[in-house]
C-alpha positions, 0 to 999 in steps of 0.5 A: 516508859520505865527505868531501872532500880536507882543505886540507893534503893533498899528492899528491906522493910523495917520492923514497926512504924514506918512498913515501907516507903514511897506509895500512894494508892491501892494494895492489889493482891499481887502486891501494894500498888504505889501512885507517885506524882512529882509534883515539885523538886522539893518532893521529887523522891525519897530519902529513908529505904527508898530511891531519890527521883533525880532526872530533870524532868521529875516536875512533869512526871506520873510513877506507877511502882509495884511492890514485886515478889521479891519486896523490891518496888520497881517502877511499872510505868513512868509518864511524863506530862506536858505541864507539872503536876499539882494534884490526883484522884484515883478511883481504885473500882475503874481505875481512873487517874485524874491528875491536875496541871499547872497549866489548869488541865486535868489530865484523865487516864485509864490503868491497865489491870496489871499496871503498866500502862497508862491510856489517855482518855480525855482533857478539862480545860477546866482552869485558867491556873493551877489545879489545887484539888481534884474529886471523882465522883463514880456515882454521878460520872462528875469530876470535881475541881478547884484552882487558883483562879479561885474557881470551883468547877464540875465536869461531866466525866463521859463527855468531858463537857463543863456543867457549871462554877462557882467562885470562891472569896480565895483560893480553895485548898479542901474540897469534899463531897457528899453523895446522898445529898450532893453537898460540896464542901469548899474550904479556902485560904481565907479561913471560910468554908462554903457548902453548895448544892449541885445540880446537874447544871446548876448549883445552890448556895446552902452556907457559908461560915467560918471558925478558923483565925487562919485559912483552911488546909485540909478538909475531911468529910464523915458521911455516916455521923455527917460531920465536916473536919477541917484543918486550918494553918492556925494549929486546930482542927474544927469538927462541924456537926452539919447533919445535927442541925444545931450549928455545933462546932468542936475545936481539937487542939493537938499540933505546934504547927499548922494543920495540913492533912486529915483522914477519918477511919469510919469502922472505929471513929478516929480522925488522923490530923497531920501538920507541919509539926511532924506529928500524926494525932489519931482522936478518938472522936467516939466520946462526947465532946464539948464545945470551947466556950466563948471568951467572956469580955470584962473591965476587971477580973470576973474572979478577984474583980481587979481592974484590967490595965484600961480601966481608968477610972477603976483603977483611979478609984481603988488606987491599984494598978491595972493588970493584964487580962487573961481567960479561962479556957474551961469556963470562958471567964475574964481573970488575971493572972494571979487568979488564972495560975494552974494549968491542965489539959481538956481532952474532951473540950479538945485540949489534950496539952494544958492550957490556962484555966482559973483556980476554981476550975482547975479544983474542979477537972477530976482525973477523968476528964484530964484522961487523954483522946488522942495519941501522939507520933512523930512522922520525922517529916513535915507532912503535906498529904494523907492517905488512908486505907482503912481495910489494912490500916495503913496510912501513907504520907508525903512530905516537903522532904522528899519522903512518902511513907506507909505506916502500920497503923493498926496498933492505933486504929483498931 
């Protein structure tokens, strides 16, 4: 099924940033080829030089758009599923499409080699409510999954047969796998995240920890330097060291907002974080960071040695008034107010805007260690998914206001 070019479509490509809109998936030499799954209303087409996907049906519908000769993106294939949509996996090497449904089905297809048709191969009864992740494993011919069931599921992609589950505590909402060691990484809406063995049949509990005051939002997995990103709604970004075995966990503050994407650039060391702020933070995650350090609990100030407002009997005592507690964020320590005045950032601990720290430490941060990590960009949307494609360097994201956009990155990620 196809349809003609809507009325407000724009072949132009601006210069800079954004290099175009509307995609998700592979570039082919032929041209970039673009993945779009409505999955609700709010994200049912685009505003900034693209088309606005406005038919009735844009909840259940699969869009295949091929960047043309000409600069113009026309729709190649347009398929309307039995359920919305709610999450996809595209493999680029079989060209398999792995889509999620609301009704808990996934939903597999094969693309031609040209991409203008798409042939149905098999369904998973995989869950009783919506698919909220969806993973294909090539190596292993397995088709990972979660939903809202609370129910991790692996499915074996030859003959569609169930291999096992596991339930989370909460809705899982990140979901990563590790090949070599066939770890599954499961992050959820309660702030914990779980590791599992799998077997062909079975699985294995290996870990289950938790950093996070609120639930996980994305996750990110670096098989190489085997470190585990996860981004969570209270604004911060965890990098865990799981293949250092020391239980190391660095915290990366950098978003007004909370964290809803993550994309890791191998070649060059770089986490890109996205939130509901808007912002696109690329880290140089090539350095040496520290851990924060935990917060230090006292009765008075661990500076002047004034007493907290509930210390009584201190308070009694020295007949002085109580004051409010505070913490240092380079060295952990209980102070006040009048001792804890200057403020400066901590890249390498992870707080690239300043933060509260104690007079002593705020003497002894040289410019150095104040110099900066990470950079800054504002997307003008608040953004929901991430995509990297590292060999070109460009990232495509999509957001709540019904804009998908693919950006250059090459000027920062290099």
């Amino acid at each position: 099924m196809g349809e003609e070019a809507p009325e407000n479509y724009n072949s132009q490509e601006p210069s800079g940033w954004p290099r175009c809109t509307l995609g998700a998936a592979r570039a082919r030499s032929r041209g970039r080829l673009l993945l779009e799954a409505a999955r609700d209303s709010k994200r049912a087409g685009t505003e900034p030089l693209t088309w606005k996907v406005t038919s009735r049906g844009a909840r259940r519908t699969v869009r295949v758009w091929l960047k043309r000769d000409s600069g113009q993106y026309w729709p190649s294939i347009y398929y309307v599923m039995p359920s919305p949509c709610s999450c996809m996996s595209f493999n680029p090497e079989t060209r398999r499409l792995s889509i999620g449904l609301d009704n808990g089905t996934i939903s597999e297809f094969i693309l031609s080699e040209d991409y203008n048709k798409m042939t149905p191969v098999r369904n998973y009864q995989a869950h009783q409510s919506r698919v909220t992740m969806i993973l294909f494993v090539l190596e292993l011919e397995w088709v990972l999954s979660t939903g809202q069931d609370k129910l991790f599921a692996w499915h074996c992609s030859e003959s569609a047969r169930r291999l096992g589950g596991y339930r989370t505590s909460a809705v899982a909402s990140g979901l990563q796998f590790d090949v070599e060691t066939r770890h599954v990484f499961i992050g959820d809406q309660s702030g914990q995240v779980t590791i599992l063995t799998l077997e062909q049949d079975t699985c294995t509990l290996v870990t289950a920890f938790r950093g996070h005051t609120g639930g996980v939002t994305a996750l990110c997995w670096d098989p190489v330097q085997r470190v585990l990103f996860s981004g969570s709604s209270d604004h911060s970004v965890i990098m865990w060291d799981i293949g250092g075995r020391k239980g190391t966990a660095i915290e990366l503050q950098g978003h007004n907002d909370k964290v809803q994407a993550l994309s890791y650039a191998q070649h060059t060391r770089q986490l890109i974080s996205c939130g509901g702020d808007g912002g696109i933070v690329v880290w140089n995650m090539d350095v040496e960071r520290q851990e924060t350090p935990e917060w230090l609990d006292s009765d008075s100030c661990q500076k002047c040695d004034q007493p907290f407002f509930w210390n009584f009997k201190q308070m009694w005592d020295s007949k002085k008034i109580g004051l409010r507690q505070h913490h240092c964020r380079k060295c952990g320590k209980a102070v006040c107010g009048k001792c804890s005045s200057k403020r400066s950032s901590i890249p390498l601990m992870g707080f690239e805007f300043e933060v509260r720290v104690c007079d002593s430490c705020h003497e002894a941060i040289t410019d150095e260690e104040r110099a900066p990590t990470a950079t800054f960009h504002d997307s003008k949307h608040n953004i929901v998914h991430v995509h990297f494609d590292a060999t070109r360097g460009w990232l495509l994201t999509s957001g709540t206001d019904k804009v998908i956009k693919l950006w250059d990155m090459t000027p920062v990620v290099s």
